[in-house]
mmCIF file of the C-alpha atoms, coordinates in Angstrom:
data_MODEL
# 
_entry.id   MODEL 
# 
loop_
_atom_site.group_PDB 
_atom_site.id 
_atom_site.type_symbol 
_atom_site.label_atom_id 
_atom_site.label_alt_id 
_atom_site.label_comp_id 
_atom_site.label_asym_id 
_atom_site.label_entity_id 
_atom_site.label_seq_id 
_atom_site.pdbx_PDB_ins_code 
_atom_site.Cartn_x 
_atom_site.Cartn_y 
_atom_site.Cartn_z 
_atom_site.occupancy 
_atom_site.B_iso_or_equiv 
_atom_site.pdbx_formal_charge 
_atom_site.auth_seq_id 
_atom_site.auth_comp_id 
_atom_site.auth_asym_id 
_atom_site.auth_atom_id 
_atom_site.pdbx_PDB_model_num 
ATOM 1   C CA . UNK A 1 1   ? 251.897 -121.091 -65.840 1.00 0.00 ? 1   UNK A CA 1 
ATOM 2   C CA . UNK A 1 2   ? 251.385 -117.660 -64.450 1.00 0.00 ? 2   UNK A CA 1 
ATOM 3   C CA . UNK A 1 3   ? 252.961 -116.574 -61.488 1.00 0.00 ? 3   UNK A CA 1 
ATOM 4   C CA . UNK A 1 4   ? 251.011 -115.242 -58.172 1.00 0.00 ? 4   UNK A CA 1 
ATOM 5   C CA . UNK A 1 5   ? 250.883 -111.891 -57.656 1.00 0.00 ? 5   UNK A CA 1 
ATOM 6   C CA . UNK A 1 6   ? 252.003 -112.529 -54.396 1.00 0.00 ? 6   UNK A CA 1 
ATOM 7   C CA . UNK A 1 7   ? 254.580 -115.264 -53.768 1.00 0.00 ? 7   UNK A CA 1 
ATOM 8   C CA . UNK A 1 8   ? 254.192 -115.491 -50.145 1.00 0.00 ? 8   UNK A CA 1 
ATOM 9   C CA . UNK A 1 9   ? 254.308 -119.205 -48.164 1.00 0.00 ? 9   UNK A CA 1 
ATOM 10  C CA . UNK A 1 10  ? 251.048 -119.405 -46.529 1.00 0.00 ? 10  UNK A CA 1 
ATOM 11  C CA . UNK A 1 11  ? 252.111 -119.403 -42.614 1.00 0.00 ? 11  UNK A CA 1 
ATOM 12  C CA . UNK A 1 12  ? 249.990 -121.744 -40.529 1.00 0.00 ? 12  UNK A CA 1 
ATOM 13  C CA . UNK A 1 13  ? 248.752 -120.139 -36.879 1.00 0.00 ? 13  UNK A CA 1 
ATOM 14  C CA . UNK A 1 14  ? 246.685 -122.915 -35.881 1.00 0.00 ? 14  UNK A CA 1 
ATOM 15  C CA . UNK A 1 15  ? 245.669 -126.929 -36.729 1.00 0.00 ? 15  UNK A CA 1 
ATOM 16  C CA . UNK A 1 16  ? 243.660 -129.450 -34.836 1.00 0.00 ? 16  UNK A CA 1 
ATOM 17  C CA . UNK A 1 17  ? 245.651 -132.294 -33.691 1.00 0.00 ? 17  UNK A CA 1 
ATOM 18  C CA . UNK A 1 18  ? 245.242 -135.797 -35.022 1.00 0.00 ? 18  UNK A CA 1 
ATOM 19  C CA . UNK A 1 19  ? 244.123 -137.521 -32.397 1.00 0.00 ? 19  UNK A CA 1 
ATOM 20  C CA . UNK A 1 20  ? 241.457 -133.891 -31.248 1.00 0.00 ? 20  UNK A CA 1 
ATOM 21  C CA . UNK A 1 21  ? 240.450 -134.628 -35.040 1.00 0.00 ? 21  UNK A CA 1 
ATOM 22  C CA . UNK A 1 22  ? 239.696 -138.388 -34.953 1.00 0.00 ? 22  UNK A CA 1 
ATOM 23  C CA . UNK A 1 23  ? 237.979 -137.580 -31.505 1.00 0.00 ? 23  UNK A CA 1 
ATOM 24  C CA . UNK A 1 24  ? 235.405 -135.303 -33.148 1.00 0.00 ? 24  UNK A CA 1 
ATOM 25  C CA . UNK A 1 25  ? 234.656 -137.483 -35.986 1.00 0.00 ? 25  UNK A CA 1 
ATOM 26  C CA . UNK A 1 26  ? 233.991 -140.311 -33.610 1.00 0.00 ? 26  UNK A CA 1 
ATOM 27  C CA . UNK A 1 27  ? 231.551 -138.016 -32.080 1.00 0.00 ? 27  UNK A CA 1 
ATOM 28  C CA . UNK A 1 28  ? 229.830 -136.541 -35.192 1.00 0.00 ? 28  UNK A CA 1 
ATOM 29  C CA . UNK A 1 29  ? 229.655 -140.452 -36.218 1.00 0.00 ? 29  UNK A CA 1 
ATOM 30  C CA . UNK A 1 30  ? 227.816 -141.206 -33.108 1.00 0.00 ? 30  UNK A CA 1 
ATOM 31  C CA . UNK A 1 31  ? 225.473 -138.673 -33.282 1.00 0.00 ? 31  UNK A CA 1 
ATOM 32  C CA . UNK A 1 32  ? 224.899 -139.208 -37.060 1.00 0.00 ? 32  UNK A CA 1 
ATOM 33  C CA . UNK A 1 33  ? 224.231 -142.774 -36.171 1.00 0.00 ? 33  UNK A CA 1 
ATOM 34  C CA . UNK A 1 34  ? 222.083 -141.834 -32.934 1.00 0.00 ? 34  UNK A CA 1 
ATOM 35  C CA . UNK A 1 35  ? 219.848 -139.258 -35.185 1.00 0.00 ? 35  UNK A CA 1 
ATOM 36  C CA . UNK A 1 36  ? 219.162 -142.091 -38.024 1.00 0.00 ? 36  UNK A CA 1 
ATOM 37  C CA . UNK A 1 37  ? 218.382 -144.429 -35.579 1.00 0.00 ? 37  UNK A CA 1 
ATOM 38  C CA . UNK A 1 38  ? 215.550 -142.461 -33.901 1.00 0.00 ? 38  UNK A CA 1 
ATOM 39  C CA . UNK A 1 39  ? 214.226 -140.965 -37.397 1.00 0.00 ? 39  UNK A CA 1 
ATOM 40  C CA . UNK A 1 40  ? 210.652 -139.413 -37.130 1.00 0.00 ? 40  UNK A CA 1 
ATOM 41  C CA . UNK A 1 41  ? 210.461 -139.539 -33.277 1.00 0.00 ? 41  UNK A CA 1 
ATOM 42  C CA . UNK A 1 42  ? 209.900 -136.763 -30.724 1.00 0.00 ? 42  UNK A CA 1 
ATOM 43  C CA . UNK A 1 43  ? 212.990 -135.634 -29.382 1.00 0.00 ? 43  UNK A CA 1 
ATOM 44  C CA . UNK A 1 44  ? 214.051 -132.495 -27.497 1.00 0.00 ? 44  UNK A CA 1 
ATOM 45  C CA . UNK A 1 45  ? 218.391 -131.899 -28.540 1.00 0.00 ? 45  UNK A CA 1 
ATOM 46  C CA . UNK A 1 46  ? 220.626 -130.131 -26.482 1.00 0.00 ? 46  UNK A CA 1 
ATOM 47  C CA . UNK A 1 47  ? 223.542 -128.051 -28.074 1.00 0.00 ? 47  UNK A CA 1 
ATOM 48  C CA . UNK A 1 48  ? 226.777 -127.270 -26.769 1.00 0.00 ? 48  UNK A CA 1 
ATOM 49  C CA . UNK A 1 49  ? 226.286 -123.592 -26.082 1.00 0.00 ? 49  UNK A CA 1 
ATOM 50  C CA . UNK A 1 50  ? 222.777 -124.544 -23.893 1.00 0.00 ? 50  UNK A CA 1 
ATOM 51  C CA . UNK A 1 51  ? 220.077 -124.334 -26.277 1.00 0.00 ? 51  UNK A CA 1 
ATOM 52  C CA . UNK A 1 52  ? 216.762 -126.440 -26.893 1.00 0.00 ? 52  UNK A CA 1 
ATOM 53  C CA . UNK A 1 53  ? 214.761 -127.698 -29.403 1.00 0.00 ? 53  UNK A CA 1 
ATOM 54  C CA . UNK A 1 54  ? 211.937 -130.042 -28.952 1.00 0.00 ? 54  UNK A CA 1 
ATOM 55  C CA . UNK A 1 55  ? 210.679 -131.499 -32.704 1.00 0.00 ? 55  UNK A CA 1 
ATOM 56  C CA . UNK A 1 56  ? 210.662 -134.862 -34.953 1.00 0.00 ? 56  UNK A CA 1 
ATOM 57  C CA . UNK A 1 57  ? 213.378 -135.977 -36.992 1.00 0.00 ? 57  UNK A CA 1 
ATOM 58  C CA . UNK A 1 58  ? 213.134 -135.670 -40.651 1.00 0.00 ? 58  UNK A CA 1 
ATOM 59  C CA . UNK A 1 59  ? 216.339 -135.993 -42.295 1.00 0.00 ? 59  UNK A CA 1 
ATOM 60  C CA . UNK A 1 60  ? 219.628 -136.616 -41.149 1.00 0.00 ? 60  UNK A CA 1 
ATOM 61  C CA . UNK A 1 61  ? 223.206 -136.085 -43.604 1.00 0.00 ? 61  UNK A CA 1 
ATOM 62  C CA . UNK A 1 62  ? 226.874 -136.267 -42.948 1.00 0.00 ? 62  UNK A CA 1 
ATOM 63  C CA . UNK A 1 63  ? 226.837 -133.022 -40.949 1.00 0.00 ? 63  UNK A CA 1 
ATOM 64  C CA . UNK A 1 64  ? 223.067 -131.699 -39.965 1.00 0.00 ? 64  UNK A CA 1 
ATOM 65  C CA . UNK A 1 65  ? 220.379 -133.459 -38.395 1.00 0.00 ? 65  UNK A CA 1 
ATOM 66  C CA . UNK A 1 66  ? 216.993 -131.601 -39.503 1.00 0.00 ? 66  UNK A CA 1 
ATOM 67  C CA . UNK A 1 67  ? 214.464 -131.438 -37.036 1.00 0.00 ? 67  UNK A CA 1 
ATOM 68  C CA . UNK A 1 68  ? 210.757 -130.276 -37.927 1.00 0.00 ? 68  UNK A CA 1 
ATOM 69  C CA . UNK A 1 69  ? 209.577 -127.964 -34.905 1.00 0.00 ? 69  UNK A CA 1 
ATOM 70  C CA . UNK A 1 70  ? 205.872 -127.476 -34.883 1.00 0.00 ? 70  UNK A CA 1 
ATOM 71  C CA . UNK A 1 71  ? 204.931 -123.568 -33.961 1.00 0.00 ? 71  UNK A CA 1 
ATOM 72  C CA . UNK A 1 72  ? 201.792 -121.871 -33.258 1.00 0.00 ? 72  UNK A CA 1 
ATOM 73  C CA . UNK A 1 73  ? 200.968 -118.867 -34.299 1.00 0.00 ? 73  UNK A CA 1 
ATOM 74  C CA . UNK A 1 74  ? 200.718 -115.765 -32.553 1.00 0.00 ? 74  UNK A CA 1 
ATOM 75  C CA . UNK A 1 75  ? 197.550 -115.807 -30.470 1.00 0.00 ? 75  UNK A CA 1 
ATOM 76  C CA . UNK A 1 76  ? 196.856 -111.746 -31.189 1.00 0.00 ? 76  UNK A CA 1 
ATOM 77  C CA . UNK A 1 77  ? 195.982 -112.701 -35.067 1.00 0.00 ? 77  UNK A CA 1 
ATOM 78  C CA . UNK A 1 78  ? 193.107 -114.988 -33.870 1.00 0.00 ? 78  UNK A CA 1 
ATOM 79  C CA . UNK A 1 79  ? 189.324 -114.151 -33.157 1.00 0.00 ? 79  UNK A CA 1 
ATOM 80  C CA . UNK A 1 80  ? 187.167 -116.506 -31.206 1.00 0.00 ? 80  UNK A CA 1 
ATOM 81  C CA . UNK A 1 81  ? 183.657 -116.339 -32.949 1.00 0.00 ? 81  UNK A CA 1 
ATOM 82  C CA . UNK A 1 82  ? 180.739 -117.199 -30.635 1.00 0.00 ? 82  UNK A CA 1 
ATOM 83  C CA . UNK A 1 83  ? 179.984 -121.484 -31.653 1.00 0.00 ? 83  UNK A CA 1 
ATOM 84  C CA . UNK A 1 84  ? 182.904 -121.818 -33.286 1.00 0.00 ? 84  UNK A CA 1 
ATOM 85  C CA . UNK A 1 85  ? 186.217 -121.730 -33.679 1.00 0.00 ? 85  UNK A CA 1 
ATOM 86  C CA . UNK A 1 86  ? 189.273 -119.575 -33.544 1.00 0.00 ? 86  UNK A CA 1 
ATOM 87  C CA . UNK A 1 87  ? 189.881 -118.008 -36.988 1.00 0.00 ? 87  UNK A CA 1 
ATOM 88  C CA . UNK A 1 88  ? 192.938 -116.287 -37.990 1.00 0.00 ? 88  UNK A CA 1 
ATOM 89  C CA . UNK A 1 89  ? 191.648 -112.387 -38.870 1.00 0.00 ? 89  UNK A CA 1 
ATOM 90  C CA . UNK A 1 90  ? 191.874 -111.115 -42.014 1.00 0.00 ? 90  UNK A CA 1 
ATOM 91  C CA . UNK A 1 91  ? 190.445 -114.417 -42.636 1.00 0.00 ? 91  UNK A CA 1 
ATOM 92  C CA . UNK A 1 92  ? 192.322 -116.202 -45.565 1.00 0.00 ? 92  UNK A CA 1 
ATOM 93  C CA . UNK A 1 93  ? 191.001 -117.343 -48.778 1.00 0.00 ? 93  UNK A CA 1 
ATOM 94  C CA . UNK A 1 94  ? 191.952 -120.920 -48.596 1.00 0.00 ? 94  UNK A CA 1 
ATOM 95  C CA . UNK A 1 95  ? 191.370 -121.690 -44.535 1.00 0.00 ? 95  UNK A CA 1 
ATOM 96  C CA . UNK A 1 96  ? 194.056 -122.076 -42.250 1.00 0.00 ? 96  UNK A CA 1 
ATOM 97  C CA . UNK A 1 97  ? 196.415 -124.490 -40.641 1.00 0.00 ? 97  UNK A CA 1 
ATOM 98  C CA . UNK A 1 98  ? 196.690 -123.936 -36.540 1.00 0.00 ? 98  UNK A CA 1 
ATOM 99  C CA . UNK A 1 99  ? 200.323 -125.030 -36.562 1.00 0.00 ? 99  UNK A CA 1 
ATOM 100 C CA . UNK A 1 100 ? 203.066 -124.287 -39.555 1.00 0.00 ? 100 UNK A CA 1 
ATOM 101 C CA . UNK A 1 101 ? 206.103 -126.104 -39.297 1.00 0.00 ? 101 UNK A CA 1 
ATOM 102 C CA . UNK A 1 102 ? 209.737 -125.128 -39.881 1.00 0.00 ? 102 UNK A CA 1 
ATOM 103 C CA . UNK A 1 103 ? 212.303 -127.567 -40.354 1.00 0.00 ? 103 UNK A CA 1 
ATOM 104 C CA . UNK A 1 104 ? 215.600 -126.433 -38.463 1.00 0.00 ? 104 UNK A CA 1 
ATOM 105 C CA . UNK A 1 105 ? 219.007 -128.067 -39.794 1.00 0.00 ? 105 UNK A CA 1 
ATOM 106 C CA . UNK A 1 106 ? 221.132 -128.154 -36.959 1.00 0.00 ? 106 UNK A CA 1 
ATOM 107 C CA . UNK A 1 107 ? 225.029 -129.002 -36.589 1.00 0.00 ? 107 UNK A CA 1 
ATOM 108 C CA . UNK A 1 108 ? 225.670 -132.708 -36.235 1.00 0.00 ? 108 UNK A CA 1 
ATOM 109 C CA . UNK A 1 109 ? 228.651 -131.717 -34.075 1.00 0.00 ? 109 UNK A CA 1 
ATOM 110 C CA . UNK A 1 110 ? 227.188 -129.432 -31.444 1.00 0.00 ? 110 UNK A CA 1 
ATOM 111 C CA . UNK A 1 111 ? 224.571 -131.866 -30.149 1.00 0.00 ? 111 UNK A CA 1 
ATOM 112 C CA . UNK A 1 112 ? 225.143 -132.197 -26.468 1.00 0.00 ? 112 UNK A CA 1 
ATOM 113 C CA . UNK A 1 113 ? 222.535 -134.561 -25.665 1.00 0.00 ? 113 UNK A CA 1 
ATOM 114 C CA . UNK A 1 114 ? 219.445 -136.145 -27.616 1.00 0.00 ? 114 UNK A CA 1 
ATOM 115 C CA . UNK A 1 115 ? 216.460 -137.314 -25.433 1.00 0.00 ? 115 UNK A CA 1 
ATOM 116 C CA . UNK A 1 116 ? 213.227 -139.239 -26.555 1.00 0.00 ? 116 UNK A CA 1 
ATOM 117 C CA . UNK A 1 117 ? 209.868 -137.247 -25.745 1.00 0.00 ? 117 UNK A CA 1 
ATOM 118 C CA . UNK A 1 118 ? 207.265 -139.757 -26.416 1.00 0.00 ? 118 UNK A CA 1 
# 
């Protein structure tokens, strides 16, 4: 066995309490729980630092809930053509889709609130 270059003891400057610890799994647990039980419905989430999202559900894991948020794209890239319909200009090859989705994985843990839409 080789011997560390540097035989220093590591010196601890902070650690989350048991019972701050067991708090914040309870919580990730409930919103884990909260997230699977409303799978592929609207919802608009709250974060702890204030943002929103509105979007549908997809996918849920041990520590992101992945919400599909459907965009539209930017208004300036579309003509209107007289008796028609808006078409995105330079016109693609294989048509186009009015709305693209992203799916946004966001931290199970800094969900504030979770509210049905529909």
């Amino acid at each position: 066995m080789t011997k560390a270059p540097h035989s220093v003891q590591p010196q601890t400057v902070y650690q989350l309490e048991p019972e701050v610890s067991e708090a914040i799994h309870r919580c990730k647990e409930n919103a884990r729980q909260a997230c699977q039980k409303h799978m592929y419905r609207h919802v608009r989430v709250q974060t702890v630092d204030h943002q929103y999202h509105d979007g549908v559900i997809v996918h849920v894991d041990d520590r992101y809930v992945y919400l599909q948020i459907a965009q539209a794209p930017n208004p300036a890239h579309y003509r209107v053509i007289p008796y028609g319909y808006p078409y995105p200009y330079p016109y693609p090859a294989f048509g186009y889709n009015p709305y693209y989705s992203t799916i946004l994985p966001l931290v199970l843990f800094d969900l504030l609130t979770i509210s049905l839409l529909y």
